[in-house]
LOKE-139341 format. One record per residue (C-alpha): residue in one letter; x, y, z. Coordinates in steps of 0.1 Angstrom, whole numbers, plus 5000, padded with zeros to 4 digits. Layout:
// LOKE-139341
aXYZ/...
This chain:
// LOKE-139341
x513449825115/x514049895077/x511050055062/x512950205031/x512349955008/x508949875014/x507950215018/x509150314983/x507649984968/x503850184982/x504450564986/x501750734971/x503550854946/x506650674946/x508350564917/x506550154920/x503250324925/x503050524897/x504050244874/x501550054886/x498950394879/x500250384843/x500150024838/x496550014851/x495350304830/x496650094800/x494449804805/x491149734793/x489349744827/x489550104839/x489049954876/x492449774876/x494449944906/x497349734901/x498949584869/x501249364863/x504349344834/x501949254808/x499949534819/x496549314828/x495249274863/x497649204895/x495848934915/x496348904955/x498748634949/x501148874925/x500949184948/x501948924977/x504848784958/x506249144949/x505449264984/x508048944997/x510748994975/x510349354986/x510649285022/x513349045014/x515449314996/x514949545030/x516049285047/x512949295071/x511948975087/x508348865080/x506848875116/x508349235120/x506249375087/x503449185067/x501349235035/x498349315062/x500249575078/x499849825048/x496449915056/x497750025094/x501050205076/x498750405047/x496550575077/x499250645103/x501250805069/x497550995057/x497151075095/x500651265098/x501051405063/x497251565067/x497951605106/x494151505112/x492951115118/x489751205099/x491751225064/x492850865070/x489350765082/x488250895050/x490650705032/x490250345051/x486350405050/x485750375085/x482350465093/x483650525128/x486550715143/x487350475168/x488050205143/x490450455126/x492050525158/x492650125160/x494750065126/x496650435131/x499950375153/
């Protein structure tokens, strides 16, 4: 399966997620994680539509990689780049280890 597309749309770091970081900084409600063009608040719907056309540019059929699949991808990634599951429980904000161990693959 073809992760590359997606995975650069929301790598910590990557090139979409620190335009987002600067866009957000830029608005007028410091809580904003994710702006859009106009630099105001990204709704679920815009992130959704972005996160589509992304998959569509990878060329990854829907039932093979969905929007609700990031949470699952951001904790196995904080789980192998910290090599312990208790960095991405911290993340996710499980309360219990065992729910962590659920969503990391």
């Amino acid at each position: 399966m073809r992760h590359t597309a997606i995975t650069h749309l929301v790598q910590a770091g990557g090139p979409a997620y620190r335009q987002a970081h600067r866009r957000a900084q830029n608005t007028i409600d410091g809580r904003t994680v994710f702006a859009s063009e106009r630099r105001t608040h990204a709704g679920g719907d815009a992130l959704r539509f972005r996160f589509d056309r992304a998959r569509l540019a990878a060329r990854v059929e829907k039932d093979r990689f969905q929007f609700r699949d990031l949470r699952a991808k951001a904790g196995t990634d904080k789980t192998e780049a910290s090599g312990d599951i208790r960095a991405a429980q911290l993340q996710l904000g499980h309360k219990s280890l065992k729910m962590t161990e659920h969503y990391v693959r």
